[in-house]
DOMAR-139079 format. One record per residue: residue number from 0; residue in three letters; x, z, y of N, C-alpha, C, O in turn. Coordinates in steps of 0.1 Angstrom, whole numbers, m for minus. Each point is the difference from the previous one (the first is absolute). Example, Ala and Ser with C-alpha at 12.3 -4.5 7.8 and 13.67 -1.06 7.14 Angstrom:
2
i / aa / n.c1 / n.c3 / n.c2 / ca.c1 / ca.c3 / ca.c2 / c.c1 / c.c3 / c.c2 / o.c1 / o.c3 / o.c2
0 / ALA / 132 / 78 / m57 / m9 / 0 / 12 / 9 / 0 / 12 / 10 / 7 / 0
1 / SER / m14 / m14 / 11 / 9 / 0 / 11 / m8 / 8 / 11 / 5 / 1 / 11
This chain:
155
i / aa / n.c1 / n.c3 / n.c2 / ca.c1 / ca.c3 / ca.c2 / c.c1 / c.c3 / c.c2 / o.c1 / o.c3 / o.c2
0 / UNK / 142 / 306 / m289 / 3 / m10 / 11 / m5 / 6 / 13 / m9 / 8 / 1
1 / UNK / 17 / m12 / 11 / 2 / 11 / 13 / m21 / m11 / 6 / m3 / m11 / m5
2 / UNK / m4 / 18 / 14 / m8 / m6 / 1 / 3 / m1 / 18 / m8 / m8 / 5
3 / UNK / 18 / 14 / 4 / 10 / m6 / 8 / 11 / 0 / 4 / 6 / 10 / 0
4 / UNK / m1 / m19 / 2 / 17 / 1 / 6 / 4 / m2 / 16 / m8 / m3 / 9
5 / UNK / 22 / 8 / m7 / 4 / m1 / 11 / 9 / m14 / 2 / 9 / m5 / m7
6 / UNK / m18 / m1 / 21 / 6 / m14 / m2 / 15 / 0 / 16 / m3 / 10 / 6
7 / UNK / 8 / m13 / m3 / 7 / m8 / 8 / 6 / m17 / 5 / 9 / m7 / m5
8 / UNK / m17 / 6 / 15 / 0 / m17 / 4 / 6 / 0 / 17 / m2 / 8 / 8
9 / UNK / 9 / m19 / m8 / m3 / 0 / 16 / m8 / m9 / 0 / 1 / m10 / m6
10 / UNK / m15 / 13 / 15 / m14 / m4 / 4 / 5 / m10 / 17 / 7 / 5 / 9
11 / UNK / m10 / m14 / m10 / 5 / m10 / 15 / 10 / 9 / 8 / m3 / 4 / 11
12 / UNK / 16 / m2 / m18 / 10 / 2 / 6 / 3 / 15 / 5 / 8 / 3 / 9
13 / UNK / m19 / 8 / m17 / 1 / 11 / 0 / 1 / 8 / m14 / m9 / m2 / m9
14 / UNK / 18 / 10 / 8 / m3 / 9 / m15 / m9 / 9 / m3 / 0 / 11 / 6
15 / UNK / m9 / m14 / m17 / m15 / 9 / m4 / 7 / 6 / m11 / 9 / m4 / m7
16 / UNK / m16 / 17 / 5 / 2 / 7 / m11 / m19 / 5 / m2 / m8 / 1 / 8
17 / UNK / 7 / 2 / m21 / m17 / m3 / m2 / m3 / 3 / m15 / 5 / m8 / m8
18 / UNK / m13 / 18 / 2 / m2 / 3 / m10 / m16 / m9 / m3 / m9 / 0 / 7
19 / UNK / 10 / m7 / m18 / m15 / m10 / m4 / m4 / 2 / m11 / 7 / 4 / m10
20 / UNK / m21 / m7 / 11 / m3 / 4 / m18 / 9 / m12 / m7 / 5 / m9 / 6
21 / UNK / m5 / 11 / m18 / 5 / m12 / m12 / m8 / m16 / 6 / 5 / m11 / 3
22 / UNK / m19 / 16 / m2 / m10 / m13 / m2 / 0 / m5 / 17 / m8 / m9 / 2
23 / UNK / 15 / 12 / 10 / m1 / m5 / 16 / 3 / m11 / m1 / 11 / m2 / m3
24 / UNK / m20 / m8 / 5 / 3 / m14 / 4 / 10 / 3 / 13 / m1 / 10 / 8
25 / UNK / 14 / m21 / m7 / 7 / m1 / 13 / m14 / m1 / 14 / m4 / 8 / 9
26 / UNK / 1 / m20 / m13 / m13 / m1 / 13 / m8 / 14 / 5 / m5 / 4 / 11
27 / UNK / 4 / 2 / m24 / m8 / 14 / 8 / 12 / 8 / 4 / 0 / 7 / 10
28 / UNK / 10 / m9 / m17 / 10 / 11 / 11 / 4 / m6 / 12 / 4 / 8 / 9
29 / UNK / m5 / m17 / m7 / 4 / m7 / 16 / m17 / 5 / 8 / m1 / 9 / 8
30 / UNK / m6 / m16 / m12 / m13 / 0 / 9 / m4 / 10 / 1 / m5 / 1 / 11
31 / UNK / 4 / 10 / m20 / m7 / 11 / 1 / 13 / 10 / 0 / m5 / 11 / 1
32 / UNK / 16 / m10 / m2 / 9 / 8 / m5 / 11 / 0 / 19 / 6 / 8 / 6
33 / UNK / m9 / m21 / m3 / 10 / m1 / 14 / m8 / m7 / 7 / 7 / m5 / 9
34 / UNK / m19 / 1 / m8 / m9 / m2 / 10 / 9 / m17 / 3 / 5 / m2 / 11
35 / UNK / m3 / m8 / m21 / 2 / m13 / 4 / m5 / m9 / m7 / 3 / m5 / m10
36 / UNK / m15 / 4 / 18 / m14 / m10 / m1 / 3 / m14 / 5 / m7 / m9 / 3
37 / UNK / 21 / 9 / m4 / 0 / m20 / m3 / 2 / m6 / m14 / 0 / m12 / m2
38 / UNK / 1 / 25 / m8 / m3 / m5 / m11 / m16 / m1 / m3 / m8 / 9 / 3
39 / UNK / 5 / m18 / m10 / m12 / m3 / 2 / m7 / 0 / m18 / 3 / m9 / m9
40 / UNK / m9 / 18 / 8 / m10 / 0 / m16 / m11 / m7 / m1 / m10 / 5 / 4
41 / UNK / 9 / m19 / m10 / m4 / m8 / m3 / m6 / m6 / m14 / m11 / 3 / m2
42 / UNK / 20 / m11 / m8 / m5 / 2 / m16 / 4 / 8 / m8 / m1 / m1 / m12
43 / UNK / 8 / 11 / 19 / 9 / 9 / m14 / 4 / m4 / m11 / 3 / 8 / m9
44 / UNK / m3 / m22 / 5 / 8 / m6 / m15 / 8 / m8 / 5 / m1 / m10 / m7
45 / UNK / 10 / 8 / 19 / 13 / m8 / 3 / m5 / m12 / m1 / 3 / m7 / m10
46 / UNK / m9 / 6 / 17 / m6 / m18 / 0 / m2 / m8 / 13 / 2 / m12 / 2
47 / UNK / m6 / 24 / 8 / 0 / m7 / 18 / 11 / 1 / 5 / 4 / m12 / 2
48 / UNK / 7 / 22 / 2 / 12 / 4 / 8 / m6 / 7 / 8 / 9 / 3 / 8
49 / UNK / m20 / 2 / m4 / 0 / 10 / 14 / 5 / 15 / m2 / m3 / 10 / 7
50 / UNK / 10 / m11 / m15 / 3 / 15 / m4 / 18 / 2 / m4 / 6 / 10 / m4
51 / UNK / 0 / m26 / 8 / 15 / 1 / 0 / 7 / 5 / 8 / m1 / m2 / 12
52 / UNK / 8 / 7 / m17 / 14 / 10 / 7 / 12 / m2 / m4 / m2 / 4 / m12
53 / UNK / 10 / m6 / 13 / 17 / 1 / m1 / 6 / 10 / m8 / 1 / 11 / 6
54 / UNK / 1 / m12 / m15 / 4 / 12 / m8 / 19 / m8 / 1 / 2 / m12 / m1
55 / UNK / 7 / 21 / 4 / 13 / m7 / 0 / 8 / m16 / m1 / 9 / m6 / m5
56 / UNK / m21 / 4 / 17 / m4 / m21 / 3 / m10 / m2 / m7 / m7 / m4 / 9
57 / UNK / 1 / 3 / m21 / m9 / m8 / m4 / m9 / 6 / m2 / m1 / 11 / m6
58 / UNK / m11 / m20 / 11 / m15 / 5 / 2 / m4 / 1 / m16 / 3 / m6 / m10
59 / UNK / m12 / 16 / 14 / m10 / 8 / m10 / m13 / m2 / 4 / m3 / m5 / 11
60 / UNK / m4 / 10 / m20 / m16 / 1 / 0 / 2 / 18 / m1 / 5 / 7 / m9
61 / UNK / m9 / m4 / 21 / m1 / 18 / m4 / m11 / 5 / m5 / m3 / 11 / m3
62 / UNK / m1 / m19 / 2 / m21 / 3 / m4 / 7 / 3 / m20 / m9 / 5 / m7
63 / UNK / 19 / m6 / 2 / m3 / m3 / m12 / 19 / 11 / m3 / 3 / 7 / m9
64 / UNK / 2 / m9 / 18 / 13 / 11 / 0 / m1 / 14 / m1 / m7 / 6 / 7
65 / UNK / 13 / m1 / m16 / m3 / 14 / 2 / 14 / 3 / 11 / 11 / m5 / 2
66 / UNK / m20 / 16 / 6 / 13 / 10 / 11 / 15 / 2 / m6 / 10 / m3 / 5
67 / UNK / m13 / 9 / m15 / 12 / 5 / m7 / 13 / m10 / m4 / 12 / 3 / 0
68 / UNK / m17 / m14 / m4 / 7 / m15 / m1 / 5 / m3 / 12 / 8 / m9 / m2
69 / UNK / m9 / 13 / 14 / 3 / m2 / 13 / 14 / 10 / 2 / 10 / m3 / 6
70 / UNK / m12 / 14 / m12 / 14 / 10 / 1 / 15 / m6 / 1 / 4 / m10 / m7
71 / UNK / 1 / 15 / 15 / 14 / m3 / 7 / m1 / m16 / 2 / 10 / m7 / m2
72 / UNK / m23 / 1 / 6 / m1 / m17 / 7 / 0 / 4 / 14 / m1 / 10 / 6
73 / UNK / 2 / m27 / m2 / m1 / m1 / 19 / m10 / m9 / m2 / m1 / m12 / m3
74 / UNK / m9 / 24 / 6 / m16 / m5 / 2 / m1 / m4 / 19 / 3 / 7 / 10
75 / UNK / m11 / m24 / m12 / m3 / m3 / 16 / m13 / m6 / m1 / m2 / m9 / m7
76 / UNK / m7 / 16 / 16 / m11 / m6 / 4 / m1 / m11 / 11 / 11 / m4 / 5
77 / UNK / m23 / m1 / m1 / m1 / m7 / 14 / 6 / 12 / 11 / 5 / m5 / 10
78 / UNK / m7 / 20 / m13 / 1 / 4 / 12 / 12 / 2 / 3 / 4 / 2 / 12
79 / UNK / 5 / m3 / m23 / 17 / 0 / 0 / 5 / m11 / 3 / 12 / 0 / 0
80 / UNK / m17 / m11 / 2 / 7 / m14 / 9 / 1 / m2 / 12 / 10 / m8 / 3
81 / UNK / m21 / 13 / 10 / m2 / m4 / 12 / m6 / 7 / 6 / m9 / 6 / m6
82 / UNK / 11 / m5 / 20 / m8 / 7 / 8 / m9 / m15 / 7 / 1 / m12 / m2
83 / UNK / m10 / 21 / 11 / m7 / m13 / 9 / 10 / m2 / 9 / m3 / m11 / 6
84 / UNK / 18 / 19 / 1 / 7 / m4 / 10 / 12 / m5 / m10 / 9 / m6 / 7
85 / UNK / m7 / 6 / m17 / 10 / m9 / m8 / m2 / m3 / m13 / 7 / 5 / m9
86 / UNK / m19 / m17 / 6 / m4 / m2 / m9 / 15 / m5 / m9 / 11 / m2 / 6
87 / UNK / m12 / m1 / m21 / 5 / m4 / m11 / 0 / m15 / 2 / m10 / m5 / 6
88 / UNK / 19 / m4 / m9 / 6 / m18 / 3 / m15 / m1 / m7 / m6 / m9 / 6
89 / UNK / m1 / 14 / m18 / m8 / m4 / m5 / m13 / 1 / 6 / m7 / m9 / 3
90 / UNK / 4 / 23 / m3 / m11 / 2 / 6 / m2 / m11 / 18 / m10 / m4 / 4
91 / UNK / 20 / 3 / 1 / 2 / m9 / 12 / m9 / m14 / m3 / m10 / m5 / 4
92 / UNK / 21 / 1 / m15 / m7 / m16 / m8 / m10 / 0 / 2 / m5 / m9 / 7
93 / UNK / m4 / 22 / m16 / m13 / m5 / m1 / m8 / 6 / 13 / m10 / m7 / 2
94 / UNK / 10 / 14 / 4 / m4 / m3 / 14 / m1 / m8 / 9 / m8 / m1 / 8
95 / UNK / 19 / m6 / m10 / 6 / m12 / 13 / m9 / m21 / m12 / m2 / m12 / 4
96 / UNK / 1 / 21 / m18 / m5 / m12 / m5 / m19 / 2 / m4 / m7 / m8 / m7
97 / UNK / 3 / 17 / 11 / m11 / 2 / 0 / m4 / 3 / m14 / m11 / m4 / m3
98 / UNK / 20 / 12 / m7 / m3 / m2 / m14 / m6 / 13 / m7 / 3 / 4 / m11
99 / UNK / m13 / 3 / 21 / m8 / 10 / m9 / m12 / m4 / 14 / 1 / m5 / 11
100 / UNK / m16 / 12 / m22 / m6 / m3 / 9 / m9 / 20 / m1 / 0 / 9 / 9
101 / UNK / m5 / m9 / m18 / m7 / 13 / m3 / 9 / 11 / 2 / m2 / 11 / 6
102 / UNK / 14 / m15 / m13 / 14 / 11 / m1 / m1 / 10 / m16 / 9 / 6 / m6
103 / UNK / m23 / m10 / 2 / 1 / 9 / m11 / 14 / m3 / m11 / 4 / 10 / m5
104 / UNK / 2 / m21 / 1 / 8 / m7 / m4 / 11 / 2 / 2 / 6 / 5 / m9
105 / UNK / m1 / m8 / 21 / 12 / 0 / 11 / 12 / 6 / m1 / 10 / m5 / 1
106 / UNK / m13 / 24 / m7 / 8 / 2 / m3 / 8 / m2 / m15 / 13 / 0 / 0
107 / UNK / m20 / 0 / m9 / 2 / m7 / m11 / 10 / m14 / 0 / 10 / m3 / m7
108 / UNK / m15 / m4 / 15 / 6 / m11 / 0 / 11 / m5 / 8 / 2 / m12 / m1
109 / UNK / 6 / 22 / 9 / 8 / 3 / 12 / 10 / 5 / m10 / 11 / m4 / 0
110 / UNK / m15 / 13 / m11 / 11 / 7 / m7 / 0 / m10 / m13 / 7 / 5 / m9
111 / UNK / m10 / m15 / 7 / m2 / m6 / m12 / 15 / m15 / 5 / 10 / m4 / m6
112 / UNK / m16 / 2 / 22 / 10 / m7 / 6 / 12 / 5 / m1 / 10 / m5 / m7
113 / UNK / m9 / 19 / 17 / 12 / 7 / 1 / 7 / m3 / m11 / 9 / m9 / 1
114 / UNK / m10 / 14 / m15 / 6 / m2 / m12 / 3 / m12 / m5 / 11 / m2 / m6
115 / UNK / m19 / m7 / 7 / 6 / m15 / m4 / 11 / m1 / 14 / 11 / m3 / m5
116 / UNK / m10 / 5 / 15 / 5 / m5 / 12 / 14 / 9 / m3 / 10 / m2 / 7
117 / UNK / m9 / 9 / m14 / 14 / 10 / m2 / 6 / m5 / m9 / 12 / 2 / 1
118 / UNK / m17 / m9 / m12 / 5 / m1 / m14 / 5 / m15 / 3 / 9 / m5 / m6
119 / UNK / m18 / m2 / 17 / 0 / m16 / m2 / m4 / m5 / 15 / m10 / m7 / 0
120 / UNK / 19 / 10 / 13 / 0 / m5 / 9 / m7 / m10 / 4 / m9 / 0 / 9
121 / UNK / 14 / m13 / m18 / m4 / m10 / 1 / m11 / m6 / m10 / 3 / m11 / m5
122 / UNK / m14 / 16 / 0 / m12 / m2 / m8 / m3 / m15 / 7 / m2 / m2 / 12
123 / UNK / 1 / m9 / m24 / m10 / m10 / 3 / m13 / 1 / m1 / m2 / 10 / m7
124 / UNK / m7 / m15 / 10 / m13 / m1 / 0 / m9 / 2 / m14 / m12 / 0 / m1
125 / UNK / 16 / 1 / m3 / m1 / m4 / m19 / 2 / 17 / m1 / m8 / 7 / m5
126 / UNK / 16 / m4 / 10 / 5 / 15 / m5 / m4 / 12 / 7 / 0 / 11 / m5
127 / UNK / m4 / m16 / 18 / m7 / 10 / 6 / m15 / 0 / m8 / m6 / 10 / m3
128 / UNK / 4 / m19 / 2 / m21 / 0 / m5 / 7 / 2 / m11 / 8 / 5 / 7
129 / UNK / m4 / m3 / m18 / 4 / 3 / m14 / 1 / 21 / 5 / m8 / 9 / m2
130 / UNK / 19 / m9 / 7 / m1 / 16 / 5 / m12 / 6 / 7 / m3 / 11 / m5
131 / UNK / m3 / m15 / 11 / m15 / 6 / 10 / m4 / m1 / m9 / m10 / m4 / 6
132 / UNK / 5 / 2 / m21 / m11 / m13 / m7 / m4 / 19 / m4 / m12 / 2 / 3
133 / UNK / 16 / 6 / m7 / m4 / 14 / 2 / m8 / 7 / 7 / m7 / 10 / m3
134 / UNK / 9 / m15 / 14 / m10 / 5 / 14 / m14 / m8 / 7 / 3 / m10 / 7
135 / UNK / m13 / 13 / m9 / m10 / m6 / 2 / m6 / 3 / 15 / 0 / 11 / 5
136 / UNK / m5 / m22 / 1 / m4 / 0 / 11 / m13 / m5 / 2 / 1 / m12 / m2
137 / UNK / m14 / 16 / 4 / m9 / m7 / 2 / m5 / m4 / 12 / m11 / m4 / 0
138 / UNK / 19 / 4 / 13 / 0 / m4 / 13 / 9 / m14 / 4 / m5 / m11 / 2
139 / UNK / 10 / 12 / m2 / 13 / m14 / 2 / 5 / m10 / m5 / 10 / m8 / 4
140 / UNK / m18 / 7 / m16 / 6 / m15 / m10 / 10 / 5 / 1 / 2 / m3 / m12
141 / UNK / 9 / 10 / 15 / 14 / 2 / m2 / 9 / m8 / 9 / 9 / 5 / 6
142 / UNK / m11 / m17 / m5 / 7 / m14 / 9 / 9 / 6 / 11 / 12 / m3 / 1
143 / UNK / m20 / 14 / 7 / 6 / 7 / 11 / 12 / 11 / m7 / 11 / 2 / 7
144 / UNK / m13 / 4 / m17 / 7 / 9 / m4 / 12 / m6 / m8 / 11 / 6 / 1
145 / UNK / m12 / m17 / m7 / 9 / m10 / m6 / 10 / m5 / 10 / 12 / 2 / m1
146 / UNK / m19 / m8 / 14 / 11 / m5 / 13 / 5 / 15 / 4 / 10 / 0 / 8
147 / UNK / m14 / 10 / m10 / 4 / 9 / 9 / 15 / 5 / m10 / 11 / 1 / 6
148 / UNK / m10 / 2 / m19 / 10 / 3 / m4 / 8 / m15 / 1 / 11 / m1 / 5
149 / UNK / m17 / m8 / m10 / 8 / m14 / 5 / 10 / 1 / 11 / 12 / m4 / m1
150 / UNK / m16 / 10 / 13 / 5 / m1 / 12 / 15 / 8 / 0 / 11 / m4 / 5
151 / UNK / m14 / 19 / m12 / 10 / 5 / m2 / 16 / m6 / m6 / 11 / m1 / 5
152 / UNK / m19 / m4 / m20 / 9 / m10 / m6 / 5 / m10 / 6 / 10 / m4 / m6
153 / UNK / m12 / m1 / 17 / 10 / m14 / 8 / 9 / 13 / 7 / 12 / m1 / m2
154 / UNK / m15 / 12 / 8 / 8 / 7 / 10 / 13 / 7 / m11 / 9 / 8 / 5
């Protein structure tokens, strides 16, 4: 058994080419492999969301992904949605709805949106808290983050 391979992804809208051991968590190859620290290492057993990323639309837990499972995907971080001069419809929401407060969370939960918000424009209330119900926040009761993808959904 090879103990690494050669992977290929486009990484937020760029193509990486990258040899990893067998055992690289995704999250260590983003954070420590391309320097993008909006993924955030947290419980390592897929239980908070600070550690989701977009693997070809739908969020993951990278803390528990191997790199290699990532090969020929369209991997997106927080840092692949928005700048500060042209934030993401999402990332907007929850700034304009006041729905992070620490930020440790934020991005996790911005890509947890994005992906419901792609698949299901119009999410009722029921389905947004059923989708987030993955991502844990211990700053905001959520209420803020709930109206903030809400808001999207009427638009």
């Amino acid at each position: 058994m090879p103990t690494s391979h050669k992977i290929s992804l486009n990484l937020n809208g760029n193509p990486v080419e990258a040899t990893v051991a067998s055992h690289t968590l995704l999250i260590d190859f983003l954070r420590d492999g391309h320097a993008l620290h909006g993924v955030k290492r947290s419980c390592e057993m897929q239980v908070c969301g600070a550690c989701t990323v977009l693997v070809d639309g739908r969020p993951v837990s990278s803390c528990t992904m191997l790199a290699v499972d990532a090969d020929a995907a369209a991997v997106v971080t927080i840092e692949g949605l928005g700048g500060p001069d042209d934030l993401d419809p999402v990332q907007a929401a929850f700034l304009e709805h006041g729905a992070l407060q620490c930020g440790f969370c934020t991005p996790g939960m911005i890509l947890a949106a994005k992906a419901l918000l792609a698949s299901d424009p119009r999410p009722k209330r029921a389905e947004i808290e059923h989708h987030l119900n993955g991502n844990i926040c211990r700053c905001t009761g959520y209420q803020k983050i709930i109206e903030a993808v809400e808001s999207l959904a009427r638009t």
